[in-house]
N, C-alpha and C positions, 0 to 999 in steps of 0.2 A: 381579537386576532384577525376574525375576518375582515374589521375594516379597517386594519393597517393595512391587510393583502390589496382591501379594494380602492385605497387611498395611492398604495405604491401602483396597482395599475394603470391607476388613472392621471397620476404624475407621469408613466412611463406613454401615455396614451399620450399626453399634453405637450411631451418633449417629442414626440415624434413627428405629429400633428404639428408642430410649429417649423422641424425639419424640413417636413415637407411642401408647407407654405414656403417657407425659403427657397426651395431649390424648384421650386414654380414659379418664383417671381425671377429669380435669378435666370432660369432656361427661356421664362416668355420674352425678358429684352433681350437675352441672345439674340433669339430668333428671330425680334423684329429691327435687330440692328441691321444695317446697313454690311451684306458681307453675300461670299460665294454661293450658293445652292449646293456645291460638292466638299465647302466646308462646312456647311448643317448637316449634310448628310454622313458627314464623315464623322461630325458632332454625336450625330443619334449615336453612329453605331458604336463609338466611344462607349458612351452612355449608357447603350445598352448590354456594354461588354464588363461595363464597372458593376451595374445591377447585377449580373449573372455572378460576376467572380467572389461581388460580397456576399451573396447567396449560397455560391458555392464554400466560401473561405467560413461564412457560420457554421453552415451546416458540416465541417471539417470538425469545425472547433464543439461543436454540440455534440458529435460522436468522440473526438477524444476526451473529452469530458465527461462521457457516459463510461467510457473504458477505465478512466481513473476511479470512477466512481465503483466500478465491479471489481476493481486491482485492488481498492482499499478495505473493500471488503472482507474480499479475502485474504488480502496481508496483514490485515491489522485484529478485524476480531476474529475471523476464524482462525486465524493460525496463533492471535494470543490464547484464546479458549485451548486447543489443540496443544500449546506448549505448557499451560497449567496445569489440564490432565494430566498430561506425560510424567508432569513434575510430584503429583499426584502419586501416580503408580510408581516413582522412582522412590521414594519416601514409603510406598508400602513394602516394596522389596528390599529394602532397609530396614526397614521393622521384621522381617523373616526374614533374613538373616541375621539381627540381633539375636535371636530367640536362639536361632541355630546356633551360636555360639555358646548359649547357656549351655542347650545340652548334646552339643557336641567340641569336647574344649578342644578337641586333635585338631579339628579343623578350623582353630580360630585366627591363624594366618592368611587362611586363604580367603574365610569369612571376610576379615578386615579389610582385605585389599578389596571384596566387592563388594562393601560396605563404600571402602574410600572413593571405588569410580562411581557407584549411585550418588554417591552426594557432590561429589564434581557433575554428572549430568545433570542432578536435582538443581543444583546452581545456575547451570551453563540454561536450563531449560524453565527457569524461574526470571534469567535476565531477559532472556529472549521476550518471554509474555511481558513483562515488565516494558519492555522497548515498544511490542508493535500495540499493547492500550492506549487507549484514545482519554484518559483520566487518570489523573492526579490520586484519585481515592485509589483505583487501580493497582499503580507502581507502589502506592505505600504498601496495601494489603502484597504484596509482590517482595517488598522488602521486607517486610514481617515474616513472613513465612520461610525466607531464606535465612535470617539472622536465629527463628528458632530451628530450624536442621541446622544448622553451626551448633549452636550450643544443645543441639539431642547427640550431633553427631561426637561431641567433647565429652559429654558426660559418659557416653558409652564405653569410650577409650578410658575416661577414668574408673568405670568400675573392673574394665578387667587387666586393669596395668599392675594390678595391686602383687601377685604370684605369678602372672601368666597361664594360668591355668582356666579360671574362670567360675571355680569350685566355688570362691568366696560367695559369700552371701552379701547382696548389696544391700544401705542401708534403707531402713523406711522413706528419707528424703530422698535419695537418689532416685527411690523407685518412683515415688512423687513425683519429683522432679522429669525423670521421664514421660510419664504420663501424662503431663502438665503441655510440655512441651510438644507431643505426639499430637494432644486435641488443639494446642496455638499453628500447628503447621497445617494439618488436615482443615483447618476454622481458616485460614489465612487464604490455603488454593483454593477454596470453597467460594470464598467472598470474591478473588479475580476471577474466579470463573463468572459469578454473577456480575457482579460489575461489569466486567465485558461485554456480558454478554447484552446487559441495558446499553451500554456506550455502544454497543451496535443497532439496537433497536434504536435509539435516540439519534445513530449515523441516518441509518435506513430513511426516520424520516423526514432529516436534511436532506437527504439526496434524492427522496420523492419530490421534496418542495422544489429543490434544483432546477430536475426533468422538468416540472408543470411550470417554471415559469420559463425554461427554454421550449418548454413547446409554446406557451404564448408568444414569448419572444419574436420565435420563428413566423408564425399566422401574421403577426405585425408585420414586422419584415416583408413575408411574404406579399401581404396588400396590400405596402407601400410599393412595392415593388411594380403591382399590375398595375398601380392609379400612375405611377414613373412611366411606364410603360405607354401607357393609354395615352396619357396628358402628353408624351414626347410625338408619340404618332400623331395626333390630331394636331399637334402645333405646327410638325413637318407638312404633316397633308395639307395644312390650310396657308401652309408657306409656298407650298408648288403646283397644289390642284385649284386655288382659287385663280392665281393669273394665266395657267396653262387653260382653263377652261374660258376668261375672256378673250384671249388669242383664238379660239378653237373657234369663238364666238361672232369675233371680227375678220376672220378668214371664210367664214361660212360665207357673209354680209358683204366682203370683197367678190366673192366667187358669184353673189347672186346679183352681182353691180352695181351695189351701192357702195359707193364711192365715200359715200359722206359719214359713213360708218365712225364712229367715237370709239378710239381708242385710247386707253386713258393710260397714264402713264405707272409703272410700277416701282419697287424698290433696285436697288444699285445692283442689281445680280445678273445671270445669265436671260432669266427671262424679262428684265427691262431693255437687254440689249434685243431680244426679241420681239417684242411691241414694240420697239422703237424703229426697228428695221420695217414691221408691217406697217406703220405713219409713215415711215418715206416711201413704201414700195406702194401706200395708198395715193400720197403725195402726187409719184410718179406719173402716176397710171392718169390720176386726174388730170392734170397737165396736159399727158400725151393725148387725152379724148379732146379736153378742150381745145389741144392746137389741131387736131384732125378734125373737129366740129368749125372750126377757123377756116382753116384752109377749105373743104368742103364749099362754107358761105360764100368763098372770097371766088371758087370757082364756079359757084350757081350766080354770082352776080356779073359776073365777066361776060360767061354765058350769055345771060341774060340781056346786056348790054349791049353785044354782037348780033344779036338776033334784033 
């Protein structure tokens, strides 16, 4: 079992890993394409707007998902458990008032009608647990136990149909019979209570295994998330601070008069229009000294001439 877990992690480790290879090779010729500097940067923030929102939109889905996981809990086995008991005690208050009819026969109208709504709730509270069990063996032990309160609840009606009174002496089977049927109902809720109650512990730890592999999940995610992060920042930085700092470079170099300063040229964006502007405004300047060094000559030789 562990190394199916550490087989599927490391499948889940491998498809991620190769994700994110992808979407680094995909972002680094972005980047180095030929395009805006306010379209990369608009890029990142994209980017890092898509990161945050699948981060958020998991983490959404990993909480409602833990909520489903507490809802089923308690709607399926505690509240199957809880309608099995019930159905339990409804089937024991049916059994005292059986009795009470023995021997009290005046009151065996009133008996019977709360004879007949326990075994309508018995029903009503046997389908119920029946529906919210999580097994198969469950609903049957659930159907068993409904089908013998049907036939305890038949037999009883047959022993006191006989005079109305209730005086008769039922037979050795019947008595059986009932008896039979009282240990098949009490043996039947007994087993959906346990069933359940295993089909919950057996839920419980599906839904721990769930959690731990959304909380791996998430940790992945999440470090994909900072290496997305990092890797987009360093690609932007090294897309704006490497030619802003050879302009910063070549302006210094102009400022100290050197003229013959190398400026090299960059990619098709904002700042190749900017080094391109500093080669002509080096251009410029070089020109203007050398026809001022010109003129200068041409009037120290004039000069010179005159004299």
């Amino acid at each position: 079992m562990s190394l199916l877990v550490v087989g599927r992690f490391a499948n889940q480790s491998k498809v991620v890993l190769e994700a994110f290879q992808s979407v680094t090779a995909c972002f680094s010729r972005f980047v180095s394409a030929r395009g805006s500097i306010r379209i990369a940067i608009l890029c990142f923030c994209l980017a890092m707007s898509a990161i945050a929102v699948s981060l958020g939109g998991y983490s959404v889905l990993g909480i409602r998902h833990a909520g489903d996981l507490v809802a089923r809990t308690f709607d399926e086995s505690l509240m199957s458990i809880n309608y099995a008991r019930a159905a339990g005690a409804d089937f024991a208050a049916m059994r005292v008032a059986s009795s009470h009819v023995t021997r009290q026969p005046s009151a065996r109208p009133r008996l019977d009608d709360e004879i007949d709504k326990l075994a309508k709730t018995l029903s009503e509270d046997v389908t119920i647990a029946a529906e919210r069990s999580q097994s198969a063996r469950a609903a049957k032990a659930a159907a068993k136990a409904k089908e013998a309160a049907n036939a305890w609840v038949a037999i009883h009606r047959r022993r006191f149909q006989a005079d109305g009174t209730g005086n008769n002496e039922a037979s050795a089977r019947e008595i059986d019979d009932v008896d039979q049927l009282s240990n098949v109902v009490n043996q039947q809720i007994e087993l959906l209570v346990n069933y359940t109650a295993g089909d919950g512990f057996l839920f419980r730890q599906r839904a721990l295994a769930a959690i731990k592999r959304d909380l791996q999940l998430n940790v992945v995610a999440l470090t994909v998330a900072l290496l997305l992060s990092g890797l987009f920042s360093w690609l932007l930085a090294r897309r704006i601070i490497g030619p802003v700092a050879i302009a910063s470079k070549a302006a210094r170099s102009i400022a100290d008069g050197d003229l013959n300063a190398d400026i090299p040229r960059g990619s098709s964006d904002e700042l190749d229009s900017l080094l391109a502007a500093m080669r002509k405004m080096r251009d410029n300047i070089r020109k203007m000294v050398d026809r001022e060094v010109a003129q200068r000559r041409s009037a120290q030789c004039a000069a010179f001439r005159c004299a």
